[in-house]
PDB file of N, CA, C and O in Angstrom:
ATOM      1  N   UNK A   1     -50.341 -10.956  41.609  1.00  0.00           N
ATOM      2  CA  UNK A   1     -49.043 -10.875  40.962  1.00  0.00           C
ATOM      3  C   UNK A   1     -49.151 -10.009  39.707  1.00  0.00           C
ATOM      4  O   UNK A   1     -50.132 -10.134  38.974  1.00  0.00           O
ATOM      5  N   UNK A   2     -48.113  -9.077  39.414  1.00  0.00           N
ATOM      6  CA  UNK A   2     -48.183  -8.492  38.275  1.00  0.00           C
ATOM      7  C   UNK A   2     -48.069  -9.247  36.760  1.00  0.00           C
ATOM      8  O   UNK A   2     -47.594 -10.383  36.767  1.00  0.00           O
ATOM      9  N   UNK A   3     -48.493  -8.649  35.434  1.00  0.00           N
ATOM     10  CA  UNK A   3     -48.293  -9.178  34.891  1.00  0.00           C
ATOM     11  C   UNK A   3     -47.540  -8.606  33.741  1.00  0.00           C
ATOM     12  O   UNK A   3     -47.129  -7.448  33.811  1.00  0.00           O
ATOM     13  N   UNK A   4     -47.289  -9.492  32.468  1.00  0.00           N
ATOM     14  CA  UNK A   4     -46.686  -8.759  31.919  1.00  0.00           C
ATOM     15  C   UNK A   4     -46.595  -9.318  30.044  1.00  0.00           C
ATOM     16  O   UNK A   4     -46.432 -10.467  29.634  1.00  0.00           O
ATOM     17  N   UNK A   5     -46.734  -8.276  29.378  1.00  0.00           N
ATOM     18  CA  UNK A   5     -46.802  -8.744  27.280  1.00  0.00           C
ATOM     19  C   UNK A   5     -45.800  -8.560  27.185  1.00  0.00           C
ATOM     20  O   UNK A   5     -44.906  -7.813  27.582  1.00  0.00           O
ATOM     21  N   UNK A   6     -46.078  -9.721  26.295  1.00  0.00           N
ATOM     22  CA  UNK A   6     -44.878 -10.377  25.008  1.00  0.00           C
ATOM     23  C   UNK A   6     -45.203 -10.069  24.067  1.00  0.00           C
ATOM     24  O   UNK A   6     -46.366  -9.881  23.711  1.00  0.00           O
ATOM     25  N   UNK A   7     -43.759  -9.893  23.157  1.00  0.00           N
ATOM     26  CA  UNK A   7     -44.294  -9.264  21.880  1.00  0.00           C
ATOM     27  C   UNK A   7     -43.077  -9.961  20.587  1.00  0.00           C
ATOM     28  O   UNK A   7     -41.933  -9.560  20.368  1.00  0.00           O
ATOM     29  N   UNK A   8     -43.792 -11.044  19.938  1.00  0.00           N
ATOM     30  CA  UNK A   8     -42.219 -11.575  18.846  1.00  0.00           C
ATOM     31  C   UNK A   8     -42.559 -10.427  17.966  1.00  0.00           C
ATOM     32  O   UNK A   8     -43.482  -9.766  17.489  1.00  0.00           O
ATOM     33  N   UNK A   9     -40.787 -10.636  18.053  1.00  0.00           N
ATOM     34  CA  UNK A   9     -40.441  -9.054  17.094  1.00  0.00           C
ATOM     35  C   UNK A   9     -39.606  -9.527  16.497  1.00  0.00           C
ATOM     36  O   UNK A   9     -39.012  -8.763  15.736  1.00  0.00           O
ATOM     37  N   UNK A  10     -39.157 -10.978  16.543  1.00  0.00           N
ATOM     38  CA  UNK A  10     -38.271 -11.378  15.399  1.00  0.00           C
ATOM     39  C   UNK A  10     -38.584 -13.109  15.109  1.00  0.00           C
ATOM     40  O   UNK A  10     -38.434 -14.027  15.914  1.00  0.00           O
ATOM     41  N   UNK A  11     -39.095 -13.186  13.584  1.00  0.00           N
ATOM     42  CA  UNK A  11     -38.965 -14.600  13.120  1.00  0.00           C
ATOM     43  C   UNK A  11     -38.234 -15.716  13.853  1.00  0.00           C
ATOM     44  O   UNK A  11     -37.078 -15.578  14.253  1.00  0.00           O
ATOM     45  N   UNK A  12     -39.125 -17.101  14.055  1.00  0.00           N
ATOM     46  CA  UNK A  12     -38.620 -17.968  14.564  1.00  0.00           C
ATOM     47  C   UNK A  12     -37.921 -19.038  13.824  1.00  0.00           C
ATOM     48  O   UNK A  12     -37.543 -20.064  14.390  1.00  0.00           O
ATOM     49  N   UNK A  13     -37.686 -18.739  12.154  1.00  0.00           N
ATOM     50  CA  UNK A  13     -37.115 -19.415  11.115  1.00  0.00           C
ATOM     51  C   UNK A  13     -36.073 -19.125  11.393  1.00  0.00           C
ATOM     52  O   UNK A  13     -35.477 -18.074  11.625  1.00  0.00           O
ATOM     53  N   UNK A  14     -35.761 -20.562  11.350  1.00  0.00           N
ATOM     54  CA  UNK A  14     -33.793 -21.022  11.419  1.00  0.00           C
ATOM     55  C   UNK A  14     -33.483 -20.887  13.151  1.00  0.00           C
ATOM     56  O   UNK A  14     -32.303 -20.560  13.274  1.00  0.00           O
ATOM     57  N   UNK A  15     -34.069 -21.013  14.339  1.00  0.00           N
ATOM     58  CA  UNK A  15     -34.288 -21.417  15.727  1.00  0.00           C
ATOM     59  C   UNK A  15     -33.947 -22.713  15.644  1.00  0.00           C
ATOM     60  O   UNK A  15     -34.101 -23.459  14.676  1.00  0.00           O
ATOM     61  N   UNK A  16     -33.413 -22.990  16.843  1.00  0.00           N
ATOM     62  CA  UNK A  16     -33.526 -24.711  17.125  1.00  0.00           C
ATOM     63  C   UNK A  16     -35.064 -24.698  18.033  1.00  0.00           C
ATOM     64  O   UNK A  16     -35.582 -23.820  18.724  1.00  0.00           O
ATOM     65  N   UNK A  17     -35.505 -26.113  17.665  1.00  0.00           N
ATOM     66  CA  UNK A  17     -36.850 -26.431  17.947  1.00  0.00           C
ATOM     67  C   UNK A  17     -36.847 -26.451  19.730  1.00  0.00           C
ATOM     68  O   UNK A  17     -38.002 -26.230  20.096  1.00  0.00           O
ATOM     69  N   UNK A  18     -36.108 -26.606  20.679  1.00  0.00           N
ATOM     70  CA  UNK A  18     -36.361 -25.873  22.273  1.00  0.00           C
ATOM     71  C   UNK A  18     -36.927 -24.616  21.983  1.00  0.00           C
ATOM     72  O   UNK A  18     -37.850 -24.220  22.695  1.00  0.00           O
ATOM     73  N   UNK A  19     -36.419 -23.764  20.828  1.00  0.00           N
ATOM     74  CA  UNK A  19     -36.986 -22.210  21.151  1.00  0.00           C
ATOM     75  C   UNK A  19     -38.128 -21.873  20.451  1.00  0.00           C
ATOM     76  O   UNK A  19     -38.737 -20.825  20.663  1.00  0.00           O
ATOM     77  N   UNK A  20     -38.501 -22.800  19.524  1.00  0.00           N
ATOM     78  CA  UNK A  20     -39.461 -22.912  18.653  1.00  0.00           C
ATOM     79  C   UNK A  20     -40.468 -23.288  19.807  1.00  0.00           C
ATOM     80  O   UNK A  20     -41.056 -22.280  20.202  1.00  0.00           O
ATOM     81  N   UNK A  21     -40.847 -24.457  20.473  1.00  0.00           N
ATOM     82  CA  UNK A  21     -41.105 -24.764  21.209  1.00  0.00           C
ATOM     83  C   UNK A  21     -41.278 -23.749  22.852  1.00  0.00           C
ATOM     84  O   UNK A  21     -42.165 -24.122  23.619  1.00  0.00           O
ATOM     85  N   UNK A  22     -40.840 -23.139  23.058  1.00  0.00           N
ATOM     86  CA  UNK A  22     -40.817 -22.320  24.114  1.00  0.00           C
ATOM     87  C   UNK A  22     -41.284 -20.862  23.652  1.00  0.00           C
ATOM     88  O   UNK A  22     -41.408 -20.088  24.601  1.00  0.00           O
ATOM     89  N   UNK A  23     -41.605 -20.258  22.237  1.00  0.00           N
ATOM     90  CA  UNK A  23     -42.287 -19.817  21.801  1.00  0.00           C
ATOM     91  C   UNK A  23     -43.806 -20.219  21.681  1.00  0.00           C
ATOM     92  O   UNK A  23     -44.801 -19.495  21.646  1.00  0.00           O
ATOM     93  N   UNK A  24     -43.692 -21.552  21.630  1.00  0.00           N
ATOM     94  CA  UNK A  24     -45.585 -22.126  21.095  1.00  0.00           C
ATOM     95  C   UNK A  24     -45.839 -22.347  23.158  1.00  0.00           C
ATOM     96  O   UNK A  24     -46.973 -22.689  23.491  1.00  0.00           O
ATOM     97  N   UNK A  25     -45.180 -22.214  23.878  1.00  0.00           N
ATOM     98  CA  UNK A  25     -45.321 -22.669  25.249  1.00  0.00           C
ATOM     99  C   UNK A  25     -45.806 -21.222  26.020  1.00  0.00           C
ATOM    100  O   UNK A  25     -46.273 -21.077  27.150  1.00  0.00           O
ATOM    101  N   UNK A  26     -45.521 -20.245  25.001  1.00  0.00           N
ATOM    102  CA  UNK A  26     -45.689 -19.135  25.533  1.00  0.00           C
ATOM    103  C   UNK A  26     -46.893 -17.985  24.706  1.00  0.00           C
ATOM    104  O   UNK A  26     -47.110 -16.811  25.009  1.00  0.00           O
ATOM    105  N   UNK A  27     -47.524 -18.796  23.613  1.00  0.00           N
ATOM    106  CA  UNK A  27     -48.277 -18.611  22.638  1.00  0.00           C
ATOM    107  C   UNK A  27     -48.308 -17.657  21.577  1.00  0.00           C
ATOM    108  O   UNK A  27     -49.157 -17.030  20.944  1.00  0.00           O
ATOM    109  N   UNK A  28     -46.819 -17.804  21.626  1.00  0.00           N
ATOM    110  CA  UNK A  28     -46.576 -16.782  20.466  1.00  0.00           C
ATOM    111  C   UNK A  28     -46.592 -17.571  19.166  1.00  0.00           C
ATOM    112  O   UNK A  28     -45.840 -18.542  19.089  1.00  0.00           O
ATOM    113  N   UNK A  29     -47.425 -17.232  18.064  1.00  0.00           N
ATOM    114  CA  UNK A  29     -47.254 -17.740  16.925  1.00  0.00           C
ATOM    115  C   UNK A  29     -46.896 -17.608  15.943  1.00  0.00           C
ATOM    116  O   UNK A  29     -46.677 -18.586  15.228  1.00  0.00           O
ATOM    117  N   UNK A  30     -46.619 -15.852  15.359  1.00  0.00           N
ATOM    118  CA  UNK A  30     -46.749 -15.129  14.583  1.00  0.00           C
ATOM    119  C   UNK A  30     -46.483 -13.791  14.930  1.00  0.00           C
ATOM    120  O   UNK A  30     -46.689 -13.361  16.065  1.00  0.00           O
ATOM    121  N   UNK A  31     -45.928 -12.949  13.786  1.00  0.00           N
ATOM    122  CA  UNK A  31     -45.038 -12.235  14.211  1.00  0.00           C
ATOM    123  C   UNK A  31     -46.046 -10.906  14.637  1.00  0.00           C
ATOM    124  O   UNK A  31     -47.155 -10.805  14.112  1.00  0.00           O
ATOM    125  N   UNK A  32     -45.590  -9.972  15.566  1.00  0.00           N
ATOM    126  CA  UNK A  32     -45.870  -8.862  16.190  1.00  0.00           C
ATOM    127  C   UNK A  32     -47.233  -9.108  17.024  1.00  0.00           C
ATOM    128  O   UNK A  32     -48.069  -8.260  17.337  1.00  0.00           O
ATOM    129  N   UNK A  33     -47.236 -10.863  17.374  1.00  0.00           N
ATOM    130  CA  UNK A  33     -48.175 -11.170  18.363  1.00  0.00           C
ATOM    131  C   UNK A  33     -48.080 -10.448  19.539  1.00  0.00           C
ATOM    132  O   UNK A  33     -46.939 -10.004  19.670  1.00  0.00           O
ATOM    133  N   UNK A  34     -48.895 -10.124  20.535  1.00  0.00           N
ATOM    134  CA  UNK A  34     -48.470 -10.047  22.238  1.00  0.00           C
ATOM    135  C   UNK A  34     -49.763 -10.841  22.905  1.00  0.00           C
ATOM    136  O   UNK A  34     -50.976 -10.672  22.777  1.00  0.00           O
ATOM    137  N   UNK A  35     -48.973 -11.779  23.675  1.00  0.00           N
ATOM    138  CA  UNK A  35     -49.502 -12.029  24.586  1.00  0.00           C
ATOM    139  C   UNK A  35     -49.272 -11.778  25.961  1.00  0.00           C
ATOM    140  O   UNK A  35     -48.175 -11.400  26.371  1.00  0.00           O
ATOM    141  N   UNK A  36     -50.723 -12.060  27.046  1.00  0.00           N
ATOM    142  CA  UNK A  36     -49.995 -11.471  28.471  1.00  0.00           C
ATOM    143  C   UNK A  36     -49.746 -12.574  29.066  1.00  0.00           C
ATOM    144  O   UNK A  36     -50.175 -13.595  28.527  1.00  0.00           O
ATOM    145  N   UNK A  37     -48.973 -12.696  30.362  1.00  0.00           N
ATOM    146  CA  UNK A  37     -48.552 -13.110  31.321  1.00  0.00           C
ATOM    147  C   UNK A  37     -48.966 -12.885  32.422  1.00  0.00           C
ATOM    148  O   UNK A  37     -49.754 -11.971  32.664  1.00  0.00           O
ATOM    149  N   UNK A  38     -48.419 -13.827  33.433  1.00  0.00           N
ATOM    150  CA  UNK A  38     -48.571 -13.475  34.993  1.00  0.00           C
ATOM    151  C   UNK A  38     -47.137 -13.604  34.682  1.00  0.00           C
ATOM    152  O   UNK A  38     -46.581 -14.336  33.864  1.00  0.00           O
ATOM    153  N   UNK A  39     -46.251 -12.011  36.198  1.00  0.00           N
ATOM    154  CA  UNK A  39     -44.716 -12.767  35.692  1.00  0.00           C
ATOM    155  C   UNK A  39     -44.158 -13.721  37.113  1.00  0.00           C
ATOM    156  O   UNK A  39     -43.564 -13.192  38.052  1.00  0.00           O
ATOM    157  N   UNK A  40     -44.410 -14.868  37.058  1.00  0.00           N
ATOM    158  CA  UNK A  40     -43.820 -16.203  37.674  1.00  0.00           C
ATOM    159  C   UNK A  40     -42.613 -16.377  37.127  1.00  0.00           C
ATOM    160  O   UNK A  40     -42.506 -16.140  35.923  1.00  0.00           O
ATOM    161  N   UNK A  41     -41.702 -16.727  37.717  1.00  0.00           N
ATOM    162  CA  UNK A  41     -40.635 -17.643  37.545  1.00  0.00           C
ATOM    163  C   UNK A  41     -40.473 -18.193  36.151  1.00  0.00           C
ATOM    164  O   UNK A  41     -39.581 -17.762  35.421  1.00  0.00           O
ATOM    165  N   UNK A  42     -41.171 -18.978  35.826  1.00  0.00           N
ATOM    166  CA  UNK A  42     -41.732 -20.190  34.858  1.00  0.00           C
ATOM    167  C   UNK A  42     -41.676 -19.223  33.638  1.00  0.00           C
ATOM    168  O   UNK A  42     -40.946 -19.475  32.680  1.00  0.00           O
ATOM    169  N   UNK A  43     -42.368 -18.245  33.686  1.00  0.00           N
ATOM    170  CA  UNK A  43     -42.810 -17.324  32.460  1.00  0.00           C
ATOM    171  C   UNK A  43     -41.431 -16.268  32.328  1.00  0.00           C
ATOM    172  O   UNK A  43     -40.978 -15.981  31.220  1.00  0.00           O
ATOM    173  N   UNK A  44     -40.945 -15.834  33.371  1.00  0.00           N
ATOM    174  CA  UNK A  44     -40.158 -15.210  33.496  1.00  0.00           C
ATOM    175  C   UNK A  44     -38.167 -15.610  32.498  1.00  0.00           C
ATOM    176  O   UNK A  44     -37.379 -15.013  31.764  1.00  0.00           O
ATOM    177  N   UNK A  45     -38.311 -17.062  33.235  1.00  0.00           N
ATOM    178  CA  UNK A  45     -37.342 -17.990  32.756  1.00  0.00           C
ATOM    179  C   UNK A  45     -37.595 -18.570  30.656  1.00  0.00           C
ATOM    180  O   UNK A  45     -36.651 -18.868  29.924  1.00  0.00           O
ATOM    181  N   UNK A  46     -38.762 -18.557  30.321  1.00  0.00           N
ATOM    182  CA  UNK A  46     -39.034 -19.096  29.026  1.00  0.00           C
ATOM    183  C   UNK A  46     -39.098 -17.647  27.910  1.00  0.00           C
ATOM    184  O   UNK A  46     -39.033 -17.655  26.681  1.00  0.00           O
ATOM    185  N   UNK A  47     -39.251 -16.441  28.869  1.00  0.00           N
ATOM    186  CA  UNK A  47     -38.625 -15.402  28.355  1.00  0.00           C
ATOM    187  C   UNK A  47     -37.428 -14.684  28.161  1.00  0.00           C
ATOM    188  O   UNK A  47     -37.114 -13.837  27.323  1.00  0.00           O
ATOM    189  N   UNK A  48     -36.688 -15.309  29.317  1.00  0.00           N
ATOM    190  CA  UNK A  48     -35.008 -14.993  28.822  1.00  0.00           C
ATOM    191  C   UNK A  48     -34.434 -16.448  27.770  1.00  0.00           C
ATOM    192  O   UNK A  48     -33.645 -16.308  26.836  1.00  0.00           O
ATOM    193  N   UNK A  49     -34.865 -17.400  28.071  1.00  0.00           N
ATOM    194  CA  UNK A  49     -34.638 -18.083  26.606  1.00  0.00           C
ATOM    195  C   UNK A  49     -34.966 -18.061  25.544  1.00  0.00           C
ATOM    196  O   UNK A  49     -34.602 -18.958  24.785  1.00  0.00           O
ATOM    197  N   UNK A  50     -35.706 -17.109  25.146  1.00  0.00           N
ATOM    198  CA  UNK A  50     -35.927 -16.344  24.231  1.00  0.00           C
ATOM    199  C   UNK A  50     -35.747 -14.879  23.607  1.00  0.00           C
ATOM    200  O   UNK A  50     -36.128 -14.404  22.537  1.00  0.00           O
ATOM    201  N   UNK A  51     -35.031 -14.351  24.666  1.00  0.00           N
ATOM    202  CA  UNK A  51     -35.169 -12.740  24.761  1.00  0.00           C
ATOM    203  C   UNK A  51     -34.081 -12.147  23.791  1.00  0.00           C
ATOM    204  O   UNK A  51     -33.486 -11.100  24.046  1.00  0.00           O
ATOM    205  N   UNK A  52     -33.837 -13.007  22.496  1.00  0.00           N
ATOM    206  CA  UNK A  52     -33.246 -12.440  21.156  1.00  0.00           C
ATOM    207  C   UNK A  52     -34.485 -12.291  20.319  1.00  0.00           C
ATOM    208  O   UNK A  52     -34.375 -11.346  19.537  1.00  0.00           O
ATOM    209  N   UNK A  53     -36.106 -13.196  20.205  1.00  0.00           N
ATOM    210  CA  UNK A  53     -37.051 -13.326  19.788  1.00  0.00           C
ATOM    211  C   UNK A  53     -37.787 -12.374  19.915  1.00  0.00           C
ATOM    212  O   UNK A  53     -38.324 -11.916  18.907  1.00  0.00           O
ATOM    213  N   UNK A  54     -38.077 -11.676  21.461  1.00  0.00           N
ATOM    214  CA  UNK A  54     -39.051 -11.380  21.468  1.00  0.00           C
ATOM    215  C   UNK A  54     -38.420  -9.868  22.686  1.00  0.00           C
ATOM    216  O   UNK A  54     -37.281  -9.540  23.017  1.00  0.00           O
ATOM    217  N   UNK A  55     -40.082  -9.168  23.118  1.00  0.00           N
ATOM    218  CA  UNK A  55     -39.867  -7.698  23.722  1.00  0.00           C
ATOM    219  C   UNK A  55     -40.849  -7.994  24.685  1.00  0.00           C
ATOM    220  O   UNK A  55     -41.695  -8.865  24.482  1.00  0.00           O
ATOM    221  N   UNK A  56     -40.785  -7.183  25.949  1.00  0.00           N
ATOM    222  CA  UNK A  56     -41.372  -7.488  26.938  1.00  0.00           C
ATOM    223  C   UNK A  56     -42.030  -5.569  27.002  1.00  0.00           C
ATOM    224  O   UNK A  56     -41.497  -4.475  27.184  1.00  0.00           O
ATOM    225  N   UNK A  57     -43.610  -6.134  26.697  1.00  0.00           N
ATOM    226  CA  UNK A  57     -44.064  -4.150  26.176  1.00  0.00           C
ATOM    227  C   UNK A  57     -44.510  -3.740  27.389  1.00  0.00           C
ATOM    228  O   UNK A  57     -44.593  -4.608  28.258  1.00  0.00           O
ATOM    229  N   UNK A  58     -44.807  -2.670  27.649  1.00  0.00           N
ATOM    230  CA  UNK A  58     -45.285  -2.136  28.768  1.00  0.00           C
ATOM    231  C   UNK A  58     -46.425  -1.790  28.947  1.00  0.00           C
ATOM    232  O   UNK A  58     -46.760  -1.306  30.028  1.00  0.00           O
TER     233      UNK A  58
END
């Protein structure tokens, strides 16, 4: 399966704690982190609930 980085590109201060939470689920901690992925469903879905937070890099 392909995969795919994350990248927070915007502060998680002043979030409600689901997105706070779905940030730490996805191991982002800190800003201009990237982490990779496999893109599943699962990963796929916890990135559009977030996808004001964060960038999907290439």
């Amino acid at each position: 399966m392909a995969t795919i980085k994350v990248k927070q590109v915007k502060s998680r201060i002043g979030c409600p704690k689901d997105q706070k939470r779905t940030l730490d689920a996805l191991g982002l901690r800190k800003m201009n982190q990237i982490v990779e992925h496999e893109a599943n469903p699962a990963i796929l879905g916890m990135v559009e609930k977030v996808k004001h937070l964060v960038s999907v890099v290439k």
